[in-house]
FIZAGU-321409 format. One line per 8 residues: number of its first residue (from 1); their letters; for each residue z, y, x of C-alpha. Coordinates in steps of 0.001 Angstrom, whole numbers. Layout:
BEGIN
NUM> A> Z/Y/X  ...
This chain:
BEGIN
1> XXXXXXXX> 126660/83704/62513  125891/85099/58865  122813/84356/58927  120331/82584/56133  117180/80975/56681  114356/79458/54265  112414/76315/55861  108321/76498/54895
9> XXXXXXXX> 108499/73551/52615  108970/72535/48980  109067/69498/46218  107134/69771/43043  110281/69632/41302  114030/70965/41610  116237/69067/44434  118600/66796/43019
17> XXXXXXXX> 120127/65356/46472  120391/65975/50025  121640/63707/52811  121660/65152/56187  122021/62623/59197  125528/62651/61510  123622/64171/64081  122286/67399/62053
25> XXXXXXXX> 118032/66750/63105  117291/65132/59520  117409/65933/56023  116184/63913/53043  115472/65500/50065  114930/64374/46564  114175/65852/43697  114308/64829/40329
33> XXXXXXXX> 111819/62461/39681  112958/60480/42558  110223/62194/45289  111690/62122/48737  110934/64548/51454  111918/63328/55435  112473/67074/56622  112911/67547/60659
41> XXXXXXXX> 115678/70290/60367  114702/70638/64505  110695/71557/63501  111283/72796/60204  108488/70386/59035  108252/67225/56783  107531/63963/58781  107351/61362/55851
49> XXXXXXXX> 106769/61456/51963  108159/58717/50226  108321/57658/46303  111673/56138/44727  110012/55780/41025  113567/56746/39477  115457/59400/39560  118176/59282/42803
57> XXXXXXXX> 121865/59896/42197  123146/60257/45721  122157/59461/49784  123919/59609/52558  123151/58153/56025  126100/55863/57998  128142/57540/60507  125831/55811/63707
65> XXXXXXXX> 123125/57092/62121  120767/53615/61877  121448/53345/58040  120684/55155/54905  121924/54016/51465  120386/55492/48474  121627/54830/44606  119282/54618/41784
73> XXXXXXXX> 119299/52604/38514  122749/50203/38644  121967/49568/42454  122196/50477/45968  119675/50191/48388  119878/50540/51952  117109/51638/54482  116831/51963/58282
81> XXXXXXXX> 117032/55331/59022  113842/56858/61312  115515/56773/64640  114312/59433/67555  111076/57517/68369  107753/58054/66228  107839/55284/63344  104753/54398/61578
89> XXXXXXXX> 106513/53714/58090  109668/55828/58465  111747/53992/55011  112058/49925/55447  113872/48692/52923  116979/46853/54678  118767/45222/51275  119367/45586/48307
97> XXXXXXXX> 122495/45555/46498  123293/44233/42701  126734/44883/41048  127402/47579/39281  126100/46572/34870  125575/50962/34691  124409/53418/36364  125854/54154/40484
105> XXXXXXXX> 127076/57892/40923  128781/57868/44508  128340/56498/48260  130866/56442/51023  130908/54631/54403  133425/53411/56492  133566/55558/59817  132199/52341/62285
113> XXXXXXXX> 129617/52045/59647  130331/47965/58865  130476/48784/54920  130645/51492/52165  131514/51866/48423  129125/52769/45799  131039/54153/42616  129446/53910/38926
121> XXXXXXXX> 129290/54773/35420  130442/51611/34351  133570/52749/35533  133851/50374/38647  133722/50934/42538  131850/48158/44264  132753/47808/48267  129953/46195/50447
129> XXXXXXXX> 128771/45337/53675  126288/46610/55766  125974/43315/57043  127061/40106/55864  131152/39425/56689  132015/36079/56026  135671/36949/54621  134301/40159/52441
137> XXXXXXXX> 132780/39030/48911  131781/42006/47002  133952/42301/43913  134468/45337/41759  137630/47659/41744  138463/49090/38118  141252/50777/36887  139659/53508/35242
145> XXXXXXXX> 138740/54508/32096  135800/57089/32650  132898/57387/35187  133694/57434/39044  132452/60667/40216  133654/59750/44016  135037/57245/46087  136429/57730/49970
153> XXXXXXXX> 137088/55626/52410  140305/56449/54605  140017/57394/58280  139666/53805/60619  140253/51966/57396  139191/49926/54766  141727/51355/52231  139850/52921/49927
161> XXXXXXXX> 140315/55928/47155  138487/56384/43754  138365/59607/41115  136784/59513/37802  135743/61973/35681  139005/61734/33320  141165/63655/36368  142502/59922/37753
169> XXXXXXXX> 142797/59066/41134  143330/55693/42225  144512/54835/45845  143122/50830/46740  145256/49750/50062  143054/46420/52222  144760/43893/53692  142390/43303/56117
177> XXXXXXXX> 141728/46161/59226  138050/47265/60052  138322/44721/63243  139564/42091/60574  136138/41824/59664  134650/38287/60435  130951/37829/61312  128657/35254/59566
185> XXXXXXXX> 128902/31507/61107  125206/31265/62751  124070/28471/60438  124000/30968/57444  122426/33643/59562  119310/30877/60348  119316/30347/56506  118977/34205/55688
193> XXXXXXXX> 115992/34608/58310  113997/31275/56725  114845/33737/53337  113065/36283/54440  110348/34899/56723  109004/33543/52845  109501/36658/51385  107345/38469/53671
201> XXXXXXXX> 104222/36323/51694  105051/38510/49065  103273/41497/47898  106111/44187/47952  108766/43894/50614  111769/43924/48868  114232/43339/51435  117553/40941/51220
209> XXXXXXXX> 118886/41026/47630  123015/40473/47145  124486/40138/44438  128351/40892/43329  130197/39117/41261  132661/41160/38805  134883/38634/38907  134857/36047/41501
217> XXXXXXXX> 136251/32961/40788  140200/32278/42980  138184/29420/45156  135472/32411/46124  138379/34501/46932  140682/32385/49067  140943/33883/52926  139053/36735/51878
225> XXXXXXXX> 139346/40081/52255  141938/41547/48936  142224/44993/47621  145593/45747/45523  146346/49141/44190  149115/51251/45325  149467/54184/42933  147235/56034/40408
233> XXXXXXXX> 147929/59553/39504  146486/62153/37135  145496/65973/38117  146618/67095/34673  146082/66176/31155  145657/70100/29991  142286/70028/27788  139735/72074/30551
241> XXXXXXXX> 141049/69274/33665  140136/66493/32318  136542/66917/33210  136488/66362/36807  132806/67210/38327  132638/67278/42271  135106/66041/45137  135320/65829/48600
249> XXXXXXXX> 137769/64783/51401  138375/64949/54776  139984/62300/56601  141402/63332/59669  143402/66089/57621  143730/63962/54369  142836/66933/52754  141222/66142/49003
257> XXXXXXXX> 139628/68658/47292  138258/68285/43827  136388/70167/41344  136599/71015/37131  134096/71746/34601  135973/74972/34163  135811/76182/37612  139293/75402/38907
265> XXXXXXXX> 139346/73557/41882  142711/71506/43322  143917/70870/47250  145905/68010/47708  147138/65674/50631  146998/61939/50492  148516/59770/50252  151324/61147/48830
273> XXXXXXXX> 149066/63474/46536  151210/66585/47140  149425/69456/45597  148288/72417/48132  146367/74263/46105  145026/75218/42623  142547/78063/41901  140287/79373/39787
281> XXXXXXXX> 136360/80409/41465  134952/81266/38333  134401/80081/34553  131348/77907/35401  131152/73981/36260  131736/73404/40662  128201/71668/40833  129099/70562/44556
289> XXXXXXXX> 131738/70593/47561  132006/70110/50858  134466/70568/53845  133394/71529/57172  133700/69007/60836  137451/70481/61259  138926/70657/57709  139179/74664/57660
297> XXXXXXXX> 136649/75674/55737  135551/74734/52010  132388/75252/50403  131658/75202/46684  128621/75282/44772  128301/76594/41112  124835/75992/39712  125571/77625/36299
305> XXXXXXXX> 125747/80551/38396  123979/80090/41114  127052/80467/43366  127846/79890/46731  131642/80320/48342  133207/79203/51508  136879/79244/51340  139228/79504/54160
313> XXXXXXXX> 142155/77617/52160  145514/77852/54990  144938/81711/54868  143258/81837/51185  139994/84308/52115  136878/84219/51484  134521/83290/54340  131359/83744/52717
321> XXXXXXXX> 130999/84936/49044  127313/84909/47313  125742/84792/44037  122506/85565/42424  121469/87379/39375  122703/84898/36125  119760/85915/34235  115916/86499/36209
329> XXXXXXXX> 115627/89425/38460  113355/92286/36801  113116/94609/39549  113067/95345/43308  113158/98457/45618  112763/98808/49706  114914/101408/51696  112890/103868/53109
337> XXXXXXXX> 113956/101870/56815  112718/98420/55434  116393/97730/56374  117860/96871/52311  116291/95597/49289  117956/96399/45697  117659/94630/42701  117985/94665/39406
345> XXXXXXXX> 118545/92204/36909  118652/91114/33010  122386/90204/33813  123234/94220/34141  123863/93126/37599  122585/95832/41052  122555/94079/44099  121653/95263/47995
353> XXXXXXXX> 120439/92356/50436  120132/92435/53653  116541/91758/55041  117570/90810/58211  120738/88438/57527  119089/87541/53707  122283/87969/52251  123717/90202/49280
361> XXXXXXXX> 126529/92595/50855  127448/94656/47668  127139/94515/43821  127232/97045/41529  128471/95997/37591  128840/98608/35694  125618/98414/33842  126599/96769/30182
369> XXXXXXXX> 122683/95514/29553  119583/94579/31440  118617/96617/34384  114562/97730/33976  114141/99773/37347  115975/100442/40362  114745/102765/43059  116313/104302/47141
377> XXXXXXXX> 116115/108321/46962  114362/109177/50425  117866/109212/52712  118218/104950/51523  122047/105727/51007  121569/106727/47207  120276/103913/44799  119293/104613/41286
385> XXXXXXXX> 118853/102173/38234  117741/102628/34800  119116/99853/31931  118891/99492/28354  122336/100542/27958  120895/104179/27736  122363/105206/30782  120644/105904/34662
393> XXXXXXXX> 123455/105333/37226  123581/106450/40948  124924/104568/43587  126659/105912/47125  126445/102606/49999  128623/104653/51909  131762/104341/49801  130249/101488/46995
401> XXXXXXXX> 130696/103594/43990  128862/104983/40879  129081/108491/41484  126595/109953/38680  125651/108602/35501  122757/110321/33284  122573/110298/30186  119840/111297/27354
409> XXXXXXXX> 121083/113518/24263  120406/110772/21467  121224/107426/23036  117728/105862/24194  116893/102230/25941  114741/103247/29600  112459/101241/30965  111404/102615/33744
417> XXXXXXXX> 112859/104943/36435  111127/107191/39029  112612/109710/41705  110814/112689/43785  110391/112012/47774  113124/115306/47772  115624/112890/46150  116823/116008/43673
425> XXXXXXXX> 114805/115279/40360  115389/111933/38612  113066/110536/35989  113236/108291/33309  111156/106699/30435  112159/105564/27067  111409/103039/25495  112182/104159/21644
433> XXXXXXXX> 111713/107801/21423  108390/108113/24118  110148/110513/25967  110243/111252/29473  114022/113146/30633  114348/114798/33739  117726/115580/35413  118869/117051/38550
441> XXXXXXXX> 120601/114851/41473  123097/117614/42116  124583/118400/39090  124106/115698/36977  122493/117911/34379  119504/117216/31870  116714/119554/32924  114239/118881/30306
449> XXXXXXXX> 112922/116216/28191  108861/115703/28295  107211/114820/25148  103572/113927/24495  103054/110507/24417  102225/108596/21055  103644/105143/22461  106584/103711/24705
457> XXXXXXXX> 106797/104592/28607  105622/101897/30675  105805/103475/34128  106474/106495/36116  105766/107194/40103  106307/110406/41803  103900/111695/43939  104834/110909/47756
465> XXXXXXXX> 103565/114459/49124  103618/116839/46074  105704/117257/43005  103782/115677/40477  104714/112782/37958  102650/110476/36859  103553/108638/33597  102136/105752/32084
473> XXXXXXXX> 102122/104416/28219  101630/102264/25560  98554/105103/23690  96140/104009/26736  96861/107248/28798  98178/108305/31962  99982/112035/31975  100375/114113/35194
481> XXXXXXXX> 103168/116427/34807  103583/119229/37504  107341/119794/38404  106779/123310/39815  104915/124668/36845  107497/124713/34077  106740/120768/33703  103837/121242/31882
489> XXXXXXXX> 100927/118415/31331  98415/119104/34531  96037/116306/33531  95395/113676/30831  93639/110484/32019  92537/108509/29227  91911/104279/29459  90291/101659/27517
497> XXXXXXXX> 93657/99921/27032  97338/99911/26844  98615/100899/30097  101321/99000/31975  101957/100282/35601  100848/102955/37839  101338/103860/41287  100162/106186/44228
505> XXXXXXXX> 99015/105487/47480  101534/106711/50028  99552/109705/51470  99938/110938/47531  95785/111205/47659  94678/108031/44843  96563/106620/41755  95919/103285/40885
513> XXXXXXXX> 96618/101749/37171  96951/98554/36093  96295/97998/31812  96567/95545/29295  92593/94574/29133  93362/92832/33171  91794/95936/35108  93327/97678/38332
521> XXXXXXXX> 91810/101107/38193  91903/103893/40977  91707/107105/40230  91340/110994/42366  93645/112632/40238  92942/115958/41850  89667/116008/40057  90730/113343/36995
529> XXXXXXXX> 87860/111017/38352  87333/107346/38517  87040/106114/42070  86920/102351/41657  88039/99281/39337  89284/96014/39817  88114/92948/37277  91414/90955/38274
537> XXXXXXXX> 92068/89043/34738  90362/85954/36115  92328/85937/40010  95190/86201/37936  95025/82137/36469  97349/81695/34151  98837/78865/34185  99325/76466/30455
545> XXXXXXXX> 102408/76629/29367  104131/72373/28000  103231/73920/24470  100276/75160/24222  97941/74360/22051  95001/76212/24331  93723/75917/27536  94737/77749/30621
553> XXXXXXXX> 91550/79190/30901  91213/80450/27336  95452/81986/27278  94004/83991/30631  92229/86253/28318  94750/88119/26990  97084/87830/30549  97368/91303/32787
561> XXXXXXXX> 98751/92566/35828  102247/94184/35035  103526/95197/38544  101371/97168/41128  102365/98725/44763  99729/99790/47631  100205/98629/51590  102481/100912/53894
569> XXXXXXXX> 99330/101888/55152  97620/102643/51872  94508/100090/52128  95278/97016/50739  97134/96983/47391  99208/93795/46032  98753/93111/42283  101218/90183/40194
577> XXXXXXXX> 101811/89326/36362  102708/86060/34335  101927/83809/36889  101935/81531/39713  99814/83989/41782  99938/87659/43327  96781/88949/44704  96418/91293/47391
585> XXXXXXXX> 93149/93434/47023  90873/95521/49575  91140/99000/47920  87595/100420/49528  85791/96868/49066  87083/96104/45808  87460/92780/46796  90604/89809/46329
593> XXXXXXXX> 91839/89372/50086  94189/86496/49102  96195/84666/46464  99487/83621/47303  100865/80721/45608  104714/81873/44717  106344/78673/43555  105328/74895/43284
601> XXXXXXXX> 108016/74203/41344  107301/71808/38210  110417/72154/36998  109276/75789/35469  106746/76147/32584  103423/77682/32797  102716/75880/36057  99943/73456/34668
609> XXXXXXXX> 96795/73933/34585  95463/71287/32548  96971/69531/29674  98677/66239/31093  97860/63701/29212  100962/61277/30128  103305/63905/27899  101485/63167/25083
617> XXXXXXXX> 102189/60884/22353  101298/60198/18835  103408/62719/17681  102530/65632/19761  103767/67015/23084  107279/64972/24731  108173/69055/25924  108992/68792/21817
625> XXXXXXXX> 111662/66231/22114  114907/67731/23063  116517/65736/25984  119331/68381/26610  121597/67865/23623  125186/66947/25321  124679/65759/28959  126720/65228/31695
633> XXXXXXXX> 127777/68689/32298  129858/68458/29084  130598/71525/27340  133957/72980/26893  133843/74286/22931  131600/72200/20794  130443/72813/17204  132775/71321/14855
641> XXXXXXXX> 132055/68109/13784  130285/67565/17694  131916/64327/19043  129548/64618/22293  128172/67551/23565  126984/70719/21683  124372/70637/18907  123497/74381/18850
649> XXXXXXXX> 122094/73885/22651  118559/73625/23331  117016/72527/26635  114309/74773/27679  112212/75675/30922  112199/78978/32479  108784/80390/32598  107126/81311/36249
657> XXXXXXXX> 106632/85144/36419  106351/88038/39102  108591/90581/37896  108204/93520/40405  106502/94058/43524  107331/95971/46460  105385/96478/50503  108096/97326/53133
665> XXXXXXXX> 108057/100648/54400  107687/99135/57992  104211/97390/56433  105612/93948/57933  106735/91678/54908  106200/92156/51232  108765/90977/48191  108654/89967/44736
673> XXXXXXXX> 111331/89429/42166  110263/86257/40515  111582/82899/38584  112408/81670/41464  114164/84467/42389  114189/87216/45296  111005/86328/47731  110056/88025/51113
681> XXXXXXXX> 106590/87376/52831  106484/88505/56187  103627/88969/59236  102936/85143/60593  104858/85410/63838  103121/82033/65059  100572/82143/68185  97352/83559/66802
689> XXXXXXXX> 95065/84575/69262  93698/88095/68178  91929/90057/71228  91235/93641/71359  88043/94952/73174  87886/91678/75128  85942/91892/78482  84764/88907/80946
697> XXXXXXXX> 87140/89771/83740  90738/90074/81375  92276/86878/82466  96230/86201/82871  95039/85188/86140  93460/88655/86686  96685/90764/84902  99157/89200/87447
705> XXXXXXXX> 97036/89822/90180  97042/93660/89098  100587/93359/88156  100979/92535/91963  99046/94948/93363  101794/97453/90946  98996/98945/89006  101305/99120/85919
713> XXXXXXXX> 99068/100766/82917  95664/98854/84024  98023/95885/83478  99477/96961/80164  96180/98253/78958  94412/94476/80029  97341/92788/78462  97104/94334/75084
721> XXXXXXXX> 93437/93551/75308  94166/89671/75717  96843/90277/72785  98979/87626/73406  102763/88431/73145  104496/86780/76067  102126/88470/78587  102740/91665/77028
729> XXXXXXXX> 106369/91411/77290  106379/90100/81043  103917/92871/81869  106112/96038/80501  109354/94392/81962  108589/93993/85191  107512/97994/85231  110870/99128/87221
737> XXXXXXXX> 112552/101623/84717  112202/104706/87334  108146/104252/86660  108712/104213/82899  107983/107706/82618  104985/107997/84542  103526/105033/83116  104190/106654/79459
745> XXXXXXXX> 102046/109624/80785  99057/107374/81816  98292/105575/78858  95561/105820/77193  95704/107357/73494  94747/104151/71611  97517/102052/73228  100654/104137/72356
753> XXXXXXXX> 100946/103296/69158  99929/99375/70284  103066/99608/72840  105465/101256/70552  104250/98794/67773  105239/95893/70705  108558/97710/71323  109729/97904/67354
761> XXXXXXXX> 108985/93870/67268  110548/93186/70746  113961/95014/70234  114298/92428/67017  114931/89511/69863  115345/91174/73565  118528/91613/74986  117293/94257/77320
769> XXXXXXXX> 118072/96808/74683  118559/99968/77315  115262/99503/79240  113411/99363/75817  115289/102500/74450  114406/104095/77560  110409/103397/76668  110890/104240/73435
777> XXXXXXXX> 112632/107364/74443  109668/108324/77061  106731/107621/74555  108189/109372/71464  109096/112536/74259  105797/112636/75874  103280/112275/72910  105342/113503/70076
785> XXXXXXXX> 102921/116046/69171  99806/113979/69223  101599/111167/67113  102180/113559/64321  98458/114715/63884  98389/110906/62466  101901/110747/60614  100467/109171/57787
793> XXXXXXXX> 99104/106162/59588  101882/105568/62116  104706/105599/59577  104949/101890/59053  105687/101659/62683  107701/104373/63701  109998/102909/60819  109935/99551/62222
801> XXXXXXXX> 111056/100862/65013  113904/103307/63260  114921/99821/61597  114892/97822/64665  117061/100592/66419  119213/101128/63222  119855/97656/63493  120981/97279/67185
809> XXXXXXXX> 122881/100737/66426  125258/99018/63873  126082/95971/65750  126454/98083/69239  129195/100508/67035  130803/97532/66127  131215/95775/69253  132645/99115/70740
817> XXXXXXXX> 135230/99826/68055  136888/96148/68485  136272/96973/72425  138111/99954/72224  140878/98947/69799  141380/95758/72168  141704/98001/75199  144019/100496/73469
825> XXXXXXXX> 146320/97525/72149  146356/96182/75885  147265/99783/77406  149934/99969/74650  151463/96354/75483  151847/96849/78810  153201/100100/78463  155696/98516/76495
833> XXXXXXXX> 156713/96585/79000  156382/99056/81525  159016/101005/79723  160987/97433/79295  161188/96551/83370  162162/100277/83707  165350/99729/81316  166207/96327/82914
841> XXXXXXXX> 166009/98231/86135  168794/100513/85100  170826/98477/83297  171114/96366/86870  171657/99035/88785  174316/100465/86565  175796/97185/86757  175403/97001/90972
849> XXXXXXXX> 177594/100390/90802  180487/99248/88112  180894/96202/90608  181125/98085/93618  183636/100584/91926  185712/97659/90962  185745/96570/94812  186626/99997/96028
């Protein structure tokens, strides 16, 4: 369905693992530290917390569902999993399992769920029961000579395969079936439950412990169930294969698919281990794969990256095809329909997502450095970046293509970009020479270059209504150049401190700048006066970053805003920097509305807010000791001299930010370019009850009685006073569409733009798309003229609307293109054989008349 979704929850640190239950309602997450999360995938809501103390290699629940195994430490311990009723302690430990002398890597079950492998770094695969077998003892399988990165069980079987990391696959054959398996005698069983009836005395419940013997002595293994192996092969001793990283396999198609640290990945079929397949996704290390319920479909994950691929391997396409920016995103844009978002990243990298599906649908690479600003001219089918390469490129998303590239006479690093609401003059800011160059959409030709500033362009903005350009810098002054007027200065505004970003208010009438002493100032810039100021160095709360050697509070002092933008409707305006917060502000009050939290994410620096006291030792902070020289991702070209890993790398934390800021156009959902990367906040779509000039007698009871009585507008007008969305929509539906019109002409003024508001939200999920266009149509016909006395106001929902309709429009155009091209092939096929019977027809009677010749 192409379509992408975020759930409302987090972990304080990055997600390690994820097991999702056989019947797709559960999820367990954990993250690094060993912190589990029970997510309900169904409610989109966390229904039990739980604590592991280590960190957790792998999970994964048993095919029936009742079991979970986790792997931690050298063992394996099993739970029972939260079934559909409401648990009061959702993870009981079941057993737990001793064997492996390292570190366990890798879980797989048997399909009837009666046992499952755990793989390790001690280069062994240890097969045990879920319950206790009297003929299975649980003895190690070797045979390898690095660390078992996965083990699989075959389909209905207990024959078993292993990979390690070295590119070896061994295949284990049983000689016992699943049904072979022999219960415990009863006597044992009564032993086991006078084991644990003392163990509940203790303090912790620790569940049954077992214990597997490496190598079990011949009288242990008489009658018992044997393992011999078959074959072993090798994927290919050329340098880059032998690090094997990820695998997966599906066993009703025997299909194996395995992953290298140098982003080939290999299709084979078992047992034979005929090779399908080998390609290349990319340089980087395949983090993760997986195969989907009917073997057809591959996914791959590349963290280096931050890649995501589905692969349809019989007719080698891509499915699904997505990757982020390599480096943090710097910079974000809206199209004027609220439809796309660009970006821009350090990676040189544009990309265009879809707000709707949350997925990237084009990227632009022709940028050789970091990209500083990108920006939509006013038609949203031109987009515009500025880099450090010293060059300002225009893109066409009709045809995908750089179709303009400015350039400056002496070569100059820009840093910020700014076009005028005609989309013909282009601005940008440098960096080295404090110049401002202006050049002209149509012909690609430098029109002037501005000088006057004593310090490095921070930011420009274009005036929404007129032709004026503001420009902020580094010498604590704002410039207002008039474009009409030979671009001569219009008006100096002069600030306390280095200014960072400026912006105007989308009716063009207030500028607001944010400098470097913390302050959010709003200026007329008609009349160069001061309106307001904003003290926001204290809402901004810096967070401490693992080392510092001052506080949070005292590092806030020297911490500013650095991105700016006002509310589609011009009263609220959203302020971020470096940190975990972006504040939205009342412009008239002068007050902080709300903080939004952006990340909890301890995996990123600057998130503390105190010093931590358990990272220090005697020698200082433990940030200072370097735990990421040489791990297990293993890198391809080390230093010479390097037996393990690479020297010359340094593990280090990315540092929480807010990049850029942007308000939709349709003044439902803000976004920010963090860290974390690409966020969108949107309108809480939950049931809040919010009336509008609420009288005694507006009841539902009351609006169906009046919806009865086919008094359509007193019912529309009494539902939008109760406000609640359901009664809205069953009161304008069941107006017959022949009334539309008449009801359109006997609202009231105040609810038009309440009902068209209604309509731009509804067409988003109703499939009555004709009887909405239709009251669209009538409202936009009818009161047209009144509407555009208060343009400035309604334009957040008239695009809303344009979006919701732009949408609709696409997939409609779609639909009847394949509708028509299927209808066309049809005509043409039976045509064909139309013209075929006609032929046959002939041919027969040609042949009826040669016969009756020959009888004559």
């Amino acid at each position: 369905s192409n379509k992408c979704e975020t759930y409302p929850l987090a972990t304080r640190l990055n997600i390690v693992c994820v097991g999702l239950s056989p019947d797709g309602s559960l999820a367990i997450l954990i993250d690094e530290e060993g912190a589990a999360l029970l997510v309900s995938l169904i409610g989109k809501c966390v229904i039990h917390r739980f604590y592991f103390h280590k960190p957790v290699h792998s999970v994964s629940f048993s095919p029936d569902g009742k079991k979970f195994v986790i792997t931690k430490d050298n063992v394996a311990l099993m739970y029972h999993a939260p079934g559909r009723k409401r648990e009061f302690n959702a993870f009981v430990l079941d057993k737990t399992y001793y064997g492996p002398y390292d570190e366990t890597t890798c879980i797989d079950w048997t399909d009837d769920s009666k046992c499952f492998a755990v793989g390790s770094k001690d280069m062994s695969t240890w097969v045990f029961g879920a319950e206790r077998w009297a003929n299975l003892i649980y003895y190690s399988l070797g045979g390898h000579k690095d660390v078992i990165v996965a083990c699989f069980f075959e389909e209905n079987s207990l024959d078993l395969y292993t990979i390690s990391q070295d590119a070896a696959l061994c295949v284990w054959q049983c000689d016992t079936e699943l049904d072979g398996l022999k219960p415990m005698p009863p006597k044992d069983a009564a032993k086991e439950n006078n084991a644990e009836k003392d163990e509940e005395f203790l303090e912790e419940p620790k569940g049954e412990e077992i214990h597997g013997k490496a190598n079990p002595s011949e009288k242990e293994s008489r009658n018992k169930v044997k393992y011999s192996r078959v074959a072993k092969y090798f994927f290919n001793k050329e340098g880059d294969f032998n690090n094997l990283t990820s695998a997966a396999y599906h066993k009703k198609t025997h299909l194996l698919v395995t992953g290298f640290a140098s982003g080939i990945f290999h299709l084979h079929e078992l047992p034979d281990f005929n090779l399908i397949h080998s390609l290349s996704i990319s340089d980087q290390r395949i983090a993760s794969i997986s195969i989907n319920c009917t073997g057809d479909w591959i996914a791959f994950g590349c963290s280096g990256l931050g890649q995501l691929l589905v692969w349809e391997w019989q007719s080698e396409s891509y499915v699904l095809k997505q990757q982020g920016h390599f480096n943090s995103m710097v910079s974000l844009a809206y199209s004027p329909d609220g439809q796309y978002i660009v970006t821009g990243g350090e990676d040189g990298k544009v990309k265009v997502w879809n707000t709707s599906s949350s997925f990237c649908f084009v990227t632009f690479t022709e940028h050789n450095s970091g990209v500083t600003a990108v920006t939509f001219t006013s038609t949203g089918y031109v987009i515009l970046s500025a880099s450090l390469d010293g060059t300002v490129r225009a893109f066409d998303l009709h045809r995908y293509r750089n179709f303009r590239t400015f350039t400056s006479p002496r070569p100059s690093q820009f840093s910020c970009l700014a076009v005028d609401s005609s989309g013909e003059i282009v601005s940008a800011g440098s960096q080295d020479s404090f110049e401002i160059f202006i050049w002209s959409m149509q012909s690609g030709r430098l029109l002037d270059i501005l000088s006057g500033h004593e310090g490095p362009i921070s930011s420009l903005s274009f005036n929404p209504t007129k032709c004026v350009l503001a420009s902020a810098s580094w010498d604590k002054t704002v410039k207002l150049w008039d474009m009409l007027d030979s671009w001569r200065t219009k008006e100096t505004l002069v600030l306390n401190s280095d200014v960072l970003v400026v912006a105007f208010r989308p009716d063009g009438k207030e500028l607001a700048v944010a400098a470097l002493n913390g302050q959010i100032t709003f200026w007329d810039h008609e009349n160069a006066v001061q309106t307001g100021s904003i003290e926001g160095r204290h809402d901004l709360q810096m967070g401490r970053k693992e080392l510092d050697k001052i506080t949070a509070k005292q590092a806030a002092k020297g911490k500013s805003f650095t991105t700016l933008c006002y509310s589609a409707d011009g009263q609220s305006i959203l302020a971020g920097g470096l940190s975990k917060f972006v504040c939205i502000y009342n412009v008239k009050e002068q007050i902080l509305m709300k903080k939004f939290e952006i990340s909890c994410n301890f995996s990123l620096d600057a998130m503390e807010e105190y010093l931590d006291r358990r990272k220090m030792t005697e020698f200082g902070s433990m940030a200072l000791i370097d735990e990421g020289a040489g791990g297990e991702d293993g890198v391809a070209i080390p230093l010479p001299g390097v037996k393990r890993g690479d020297m010359s790398y340094r593990h280090f934390k990315p540092e929480i930010r807010v990049t850029c800021l942007r308000f939709s156009p349709t003044g439902r959902s803000w976004a920010a370019t963090t860290t974390e990367g690409l966020l969108i906040y949107s309108l809480d779509a939950g049931l809040i009850f919010d009336p509008f000039e609420l009288d005694i007698d507006i009841t539902p009871s009351n609006i169906h009685k009046t919806l009865r009585q086919k008094e359509y507008t007193v019912a529309i007008v009494m539902a939008f006073k109760l406000n609640e969305k359901k009664l809205i929509q069953e009161v304008i539906e069941a107006v017959p569409s022949n009334e539309v019109d008449v009801v359109c002409t006997s609202l009231p003024d105040l609810y038009i733009e309440k009902v068209l508001e209604f309509l731009a939200s509804a067409f988003e999920t109703s499939c009555h798309l004709e009887f909405y266009l239709i009251w669209a149509h009538k409202l936009l016909m009818l009161h047209g003229q009144k509407l555009k006395t208060r343009s400035v106001k309604l334009l957040p929902v008239i695009q809303f609307l344009q979006k919701s309709i732009q949408r609709h429009f696409e997939d409609v155009s779609k639909l009847c293109e394949w509708n028509i091209y299927n209808i066309k092939y049809a005509l043409a096929v039976s045509q064909q054989r139309g013209m075929k019977r006609v032929a046959e027809e002939t041919s027969v009677d040609e042949d009826d008349l040669d016969s009756d010749s020959d009888y004559l």
